[in-house]
Jmol script that loads the backbone (N, CA, C; Angstrom):
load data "model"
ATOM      1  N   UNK A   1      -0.140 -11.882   1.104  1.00  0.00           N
ATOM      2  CA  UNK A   1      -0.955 -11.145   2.038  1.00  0.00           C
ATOM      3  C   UNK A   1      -0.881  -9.637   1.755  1.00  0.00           C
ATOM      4  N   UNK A   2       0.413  -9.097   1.102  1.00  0.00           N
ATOM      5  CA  UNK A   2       0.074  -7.737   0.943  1.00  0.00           C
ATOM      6  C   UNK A   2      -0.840  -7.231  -0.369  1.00  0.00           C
ATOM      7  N   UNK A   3      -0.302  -8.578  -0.968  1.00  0.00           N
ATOM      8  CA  UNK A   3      -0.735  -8.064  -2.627  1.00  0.00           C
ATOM      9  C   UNK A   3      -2.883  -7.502  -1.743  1.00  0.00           C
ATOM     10  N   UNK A   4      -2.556  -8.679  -0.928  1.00  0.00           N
ATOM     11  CA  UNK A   4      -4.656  -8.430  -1.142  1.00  0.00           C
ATOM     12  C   UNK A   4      -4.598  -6.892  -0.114  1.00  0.00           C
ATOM     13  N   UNK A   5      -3.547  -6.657   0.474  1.00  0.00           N
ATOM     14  CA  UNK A   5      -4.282  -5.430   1.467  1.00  0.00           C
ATOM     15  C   UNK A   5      -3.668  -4.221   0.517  1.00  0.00           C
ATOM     16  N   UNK A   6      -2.955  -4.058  -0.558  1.00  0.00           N
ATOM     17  CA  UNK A   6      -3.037  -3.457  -1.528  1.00  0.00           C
ATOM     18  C   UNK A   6      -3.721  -3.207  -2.218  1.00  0.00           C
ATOM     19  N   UNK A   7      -4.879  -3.881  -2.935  1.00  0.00           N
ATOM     20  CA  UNK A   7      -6.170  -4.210  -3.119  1.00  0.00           C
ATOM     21  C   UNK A   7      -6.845  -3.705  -2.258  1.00  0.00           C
ATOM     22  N   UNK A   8      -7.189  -3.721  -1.777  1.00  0.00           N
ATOM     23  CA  UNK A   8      -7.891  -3.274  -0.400  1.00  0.00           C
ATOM     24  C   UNK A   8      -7.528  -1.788  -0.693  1.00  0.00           C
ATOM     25  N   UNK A   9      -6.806  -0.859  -0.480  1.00  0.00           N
ATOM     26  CA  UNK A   9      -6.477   0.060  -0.448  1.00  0.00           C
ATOM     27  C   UNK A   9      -6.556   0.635  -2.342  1.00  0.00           C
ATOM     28  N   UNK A  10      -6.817  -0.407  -3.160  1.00  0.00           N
ATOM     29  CA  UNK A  10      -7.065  -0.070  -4.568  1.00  0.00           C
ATOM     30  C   UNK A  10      -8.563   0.383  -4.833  1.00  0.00           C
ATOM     31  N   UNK A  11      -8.987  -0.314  -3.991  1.00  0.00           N
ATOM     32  CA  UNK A  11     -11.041  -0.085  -3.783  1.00  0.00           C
ATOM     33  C   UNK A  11     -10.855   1.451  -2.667  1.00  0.00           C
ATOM     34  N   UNK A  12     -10.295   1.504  -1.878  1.00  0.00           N
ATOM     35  CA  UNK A  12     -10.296   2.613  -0.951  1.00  0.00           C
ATOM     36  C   UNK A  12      -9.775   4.002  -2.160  1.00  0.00           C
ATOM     37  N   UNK A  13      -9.352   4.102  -2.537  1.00  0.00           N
ATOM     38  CA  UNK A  13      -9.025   4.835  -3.875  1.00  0.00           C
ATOM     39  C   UNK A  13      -9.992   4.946  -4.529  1.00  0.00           C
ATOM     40  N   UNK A  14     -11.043   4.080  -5.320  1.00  0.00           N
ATOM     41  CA  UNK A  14     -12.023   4.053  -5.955  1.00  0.00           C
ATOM     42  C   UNK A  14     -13.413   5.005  -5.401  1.00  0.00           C
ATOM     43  N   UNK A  15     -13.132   5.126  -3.806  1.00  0.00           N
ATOM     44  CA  UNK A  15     -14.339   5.618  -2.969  1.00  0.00           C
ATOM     45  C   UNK A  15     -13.420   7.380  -2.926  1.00  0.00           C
ATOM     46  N   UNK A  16     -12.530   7.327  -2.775  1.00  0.00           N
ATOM     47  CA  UNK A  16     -11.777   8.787  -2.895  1.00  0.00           C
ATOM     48  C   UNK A  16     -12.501   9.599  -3.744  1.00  0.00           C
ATOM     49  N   UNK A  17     -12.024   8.753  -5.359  1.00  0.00           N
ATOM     50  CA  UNK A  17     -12.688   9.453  -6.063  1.00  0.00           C
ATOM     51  C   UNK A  17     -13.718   9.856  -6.026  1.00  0.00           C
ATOM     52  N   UNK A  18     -14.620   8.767  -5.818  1.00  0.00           N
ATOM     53  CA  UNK A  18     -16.201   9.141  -6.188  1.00  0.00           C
ATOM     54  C   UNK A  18     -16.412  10.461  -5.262  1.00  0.00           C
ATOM     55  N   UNK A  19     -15.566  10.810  -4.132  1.00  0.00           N
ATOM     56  CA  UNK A  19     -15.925  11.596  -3.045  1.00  0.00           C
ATOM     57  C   UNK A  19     -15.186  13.073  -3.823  1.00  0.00           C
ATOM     58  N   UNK A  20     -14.817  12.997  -4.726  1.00  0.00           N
ATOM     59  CA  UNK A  20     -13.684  14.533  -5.658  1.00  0.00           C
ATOM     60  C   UNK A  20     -12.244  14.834  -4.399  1.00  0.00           C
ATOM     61  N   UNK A  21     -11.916  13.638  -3.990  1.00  0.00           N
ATOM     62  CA  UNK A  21     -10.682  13.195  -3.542  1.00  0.00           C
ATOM     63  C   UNK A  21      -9.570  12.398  -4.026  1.00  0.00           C
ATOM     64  N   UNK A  22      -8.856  12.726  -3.574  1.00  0.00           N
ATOM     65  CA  UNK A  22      -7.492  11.279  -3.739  1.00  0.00           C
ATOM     66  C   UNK A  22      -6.943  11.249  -2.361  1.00  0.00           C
ATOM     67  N   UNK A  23      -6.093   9.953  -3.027  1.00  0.00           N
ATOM     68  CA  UNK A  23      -5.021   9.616  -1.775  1.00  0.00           C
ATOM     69  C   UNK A  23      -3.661  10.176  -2.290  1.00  0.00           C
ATOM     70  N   UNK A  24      -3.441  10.743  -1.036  1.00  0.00           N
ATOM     71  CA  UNK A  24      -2.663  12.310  -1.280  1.00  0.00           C
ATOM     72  C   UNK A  24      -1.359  11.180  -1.448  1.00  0.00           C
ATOM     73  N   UNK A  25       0.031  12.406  -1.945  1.00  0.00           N
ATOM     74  CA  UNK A  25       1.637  11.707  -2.350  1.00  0.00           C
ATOM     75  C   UNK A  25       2.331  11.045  -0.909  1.00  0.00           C
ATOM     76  N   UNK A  26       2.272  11.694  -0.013  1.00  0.00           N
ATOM     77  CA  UNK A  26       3.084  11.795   1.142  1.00  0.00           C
ATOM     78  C   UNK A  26       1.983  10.514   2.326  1.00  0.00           C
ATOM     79  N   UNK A  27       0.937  10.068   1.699  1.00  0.00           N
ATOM     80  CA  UNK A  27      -0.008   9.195   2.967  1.00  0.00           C
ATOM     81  C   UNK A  27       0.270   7.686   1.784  1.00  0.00           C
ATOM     82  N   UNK A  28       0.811   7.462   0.365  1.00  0.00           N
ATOM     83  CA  UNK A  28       0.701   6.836  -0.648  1.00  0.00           C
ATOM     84  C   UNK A  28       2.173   6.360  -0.104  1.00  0.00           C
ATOM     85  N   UNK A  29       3.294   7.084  -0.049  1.00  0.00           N
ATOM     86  CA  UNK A  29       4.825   7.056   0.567  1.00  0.00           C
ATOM     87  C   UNK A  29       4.571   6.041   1.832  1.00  0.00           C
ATOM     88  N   UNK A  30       3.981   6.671   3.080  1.00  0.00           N
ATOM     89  CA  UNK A  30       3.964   5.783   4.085  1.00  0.00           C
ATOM     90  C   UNK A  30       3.172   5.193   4.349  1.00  0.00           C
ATOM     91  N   UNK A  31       2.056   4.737   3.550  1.00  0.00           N
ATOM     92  CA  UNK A  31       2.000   3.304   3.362  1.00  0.00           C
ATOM     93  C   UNK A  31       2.054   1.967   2.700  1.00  0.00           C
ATOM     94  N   UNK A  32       3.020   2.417   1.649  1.00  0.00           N
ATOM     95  CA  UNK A  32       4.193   1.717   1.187  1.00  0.00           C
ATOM     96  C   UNK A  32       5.033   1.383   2.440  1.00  0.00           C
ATOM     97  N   UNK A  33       5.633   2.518   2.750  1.00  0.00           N
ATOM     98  CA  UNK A  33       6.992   2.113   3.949  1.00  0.00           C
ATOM     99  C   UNK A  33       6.077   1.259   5.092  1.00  0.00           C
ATOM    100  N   UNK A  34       4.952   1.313   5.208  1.00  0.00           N
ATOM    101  CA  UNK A  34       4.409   0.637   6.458  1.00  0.00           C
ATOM    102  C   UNK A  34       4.376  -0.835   6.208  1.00  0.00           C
ATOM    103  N   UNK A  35       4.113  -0.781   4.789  1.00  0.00           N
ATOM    104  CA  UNK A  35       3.920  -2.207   4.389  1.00  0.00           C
ATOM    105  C   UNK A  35       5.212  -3.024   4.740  1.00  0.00           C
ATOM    106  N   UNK A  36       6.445  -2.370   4.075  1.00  0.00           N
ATOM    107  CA  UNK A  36       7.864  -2.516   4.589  1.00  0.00           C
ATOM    108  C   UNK A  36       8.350  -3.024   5.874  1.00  0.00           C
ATOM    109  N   UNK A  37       7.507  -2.047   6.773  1.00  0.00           N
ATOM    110  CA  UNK A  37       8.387  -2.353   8.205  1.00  0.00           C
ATOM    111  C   UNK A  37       7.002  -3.393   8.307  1.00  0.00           C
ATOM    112  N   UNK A  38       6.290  -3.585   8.580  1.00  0.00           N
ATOM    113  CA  UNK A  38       5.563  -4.953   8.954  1.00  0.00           C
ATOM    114  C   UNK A  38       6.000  -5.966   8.380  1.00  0.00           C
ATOM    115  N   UNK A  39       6.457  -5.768   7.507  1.00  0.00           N
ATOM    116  CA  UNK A  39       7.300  -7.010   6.719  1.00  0.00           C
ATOM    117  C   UNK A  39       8.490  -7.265   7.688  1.00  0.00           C
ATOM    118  N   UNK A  40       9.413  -5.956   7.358  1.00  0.00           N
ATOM    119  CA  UNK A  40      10.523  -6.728   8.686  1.00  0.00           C
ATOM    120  C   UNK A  40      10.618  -7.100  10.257  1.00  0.00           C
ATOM    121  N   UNK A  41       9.138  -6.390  10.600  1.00  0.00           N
ATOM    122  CA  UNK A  41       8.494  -7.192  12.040  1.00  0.00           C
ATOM    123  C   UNK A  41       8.272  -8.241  12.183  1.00  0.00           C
ATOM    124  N   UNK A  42       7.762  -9.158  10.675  1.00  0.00           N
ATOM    125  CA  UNK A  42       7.413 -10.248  10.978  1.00  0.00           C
ATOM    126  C   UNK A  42       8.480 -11.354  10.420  1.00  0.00           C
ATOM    127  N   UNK A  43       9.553 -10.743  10.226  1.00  0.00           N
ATOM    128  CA  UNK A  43      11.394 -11.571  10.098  1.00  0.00           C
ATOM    129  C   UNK A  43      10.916 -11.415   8.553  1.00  0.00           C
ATOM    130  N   UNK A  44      10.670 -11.052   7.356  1.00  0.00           N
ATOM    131  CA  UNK A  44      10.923 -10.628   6.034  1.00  0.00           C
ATOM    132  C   UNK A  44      11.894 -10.113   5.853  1.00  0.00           C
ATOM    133  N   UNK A  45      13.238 -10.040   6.187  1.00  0.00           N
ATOM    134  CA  UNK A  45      14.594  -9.128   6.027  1.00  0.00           C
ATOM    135  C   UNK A  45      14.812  -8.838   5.025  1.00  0.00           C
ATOM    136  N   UNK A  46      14.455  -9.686   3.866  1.00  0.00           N
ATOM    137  CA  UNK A  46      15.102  -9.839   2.243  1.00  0.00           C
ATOM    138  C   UNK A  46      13.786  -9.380   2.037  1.00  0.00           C
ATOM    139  N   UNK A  47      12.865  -8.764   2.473  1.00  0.00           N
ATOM    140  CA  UNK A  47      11.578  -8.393   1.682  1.00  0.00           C
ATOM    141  C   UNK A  47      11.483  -6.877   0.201  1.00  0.00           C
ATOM    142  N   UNK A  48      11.526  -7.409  -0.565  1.00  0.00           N
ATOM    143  CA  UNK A  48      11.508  -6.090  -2.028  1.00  0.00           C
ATOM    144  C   UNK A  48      10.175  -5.054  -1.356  1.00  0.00           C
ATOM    145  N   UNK A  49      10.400  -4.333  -1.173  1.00  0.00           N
ATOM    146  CA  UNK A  49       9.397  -3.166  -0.663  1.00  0.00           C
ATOM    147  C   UNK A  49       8.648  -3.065  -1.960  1.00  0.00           C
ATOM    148  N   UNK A  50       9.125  -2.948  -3.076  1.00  0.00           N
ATOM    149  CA  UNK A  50       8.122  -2.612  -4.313  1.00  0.00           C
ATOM    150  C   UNK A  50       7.124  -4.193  -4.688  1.00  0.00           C
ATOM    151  N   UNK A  51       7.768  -5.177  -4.489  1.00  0.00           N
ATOM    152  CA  UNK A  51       6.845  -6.343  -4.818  1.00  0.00           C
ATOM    153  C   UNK A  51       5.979  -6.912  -3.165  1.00  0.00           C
ATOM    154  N   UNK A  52       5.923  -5.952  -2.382  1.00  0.00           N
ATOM    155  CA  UNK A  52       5.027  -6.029  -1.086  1.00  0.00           C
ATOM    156  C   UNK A  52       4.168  -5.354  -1.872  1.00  0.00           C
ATOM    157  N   UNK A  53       3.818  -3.554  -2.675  1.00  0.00           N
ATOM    158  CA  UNK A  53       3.038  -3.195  -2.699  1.00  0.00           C
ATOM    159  C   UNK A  53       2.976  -3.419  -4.566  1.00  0.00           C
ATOM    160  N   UNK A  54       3.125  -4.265  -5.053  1.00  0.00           N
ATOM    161  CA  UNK A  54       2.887  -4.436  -6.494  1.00  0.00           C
ATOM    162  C   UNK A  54       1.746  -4.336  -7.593  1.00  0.00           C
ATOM    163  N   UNK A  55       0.370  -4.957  -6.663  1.00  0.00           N
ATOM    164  CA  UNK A  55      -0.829  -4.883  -7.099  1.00  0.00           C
ATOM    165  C   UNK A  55      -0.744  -3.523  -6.803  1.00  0.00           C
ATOM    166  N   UNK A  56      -0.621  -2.372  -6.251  1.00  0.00           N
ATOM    167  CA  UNK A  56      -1.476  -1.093  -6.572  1.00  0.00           C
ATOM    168  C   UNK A  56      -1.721  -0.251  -7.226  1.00  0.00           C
ATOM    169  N   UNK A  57      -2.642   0.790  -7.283  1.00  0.00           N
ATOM    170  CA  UNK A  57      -3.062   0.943  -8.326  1.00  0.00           C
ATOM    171  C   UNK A  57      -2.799   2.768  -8.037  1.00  0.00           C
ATOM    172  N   UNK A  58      -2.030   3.286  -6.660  1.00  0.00           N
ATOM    173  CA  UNK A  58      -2.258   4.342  -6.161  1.00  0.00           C
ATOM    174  C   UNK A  58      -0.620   4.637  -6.280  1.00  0.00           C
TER     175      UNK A  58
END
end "model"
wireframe off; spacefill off
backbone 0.3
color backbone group
């Protein structure tokens, strides 16, 4: 489930650009970590924070 909302956020990147934007360092950080704690909200304790957000591309 994260790999696809990583994805999701890989196409949201794609529209950045086209706009002469990015997705800034510090909004890229926490939502990684967001991905994290929804993981351990939903009892993931042993969850790898880097293989929650693995597909991305940001």
């Amino acid at each position: 489930m994260t790999q696809a909302a990583a994805e999701e956020f890989n196409a949201l990147e794609a529209e950045f650009d086209a706009a002469g934007s990015e997705i800034e360092t510090v909004a890229r950080e926490e939502i990684g970590g967001d991905f994290w704690f929804i993981s351990q909200a939903d009892g993931f304790e042993d969850a790898d924070a880097e293989k929650l957000i693995a597909t991305r591309e940001w």
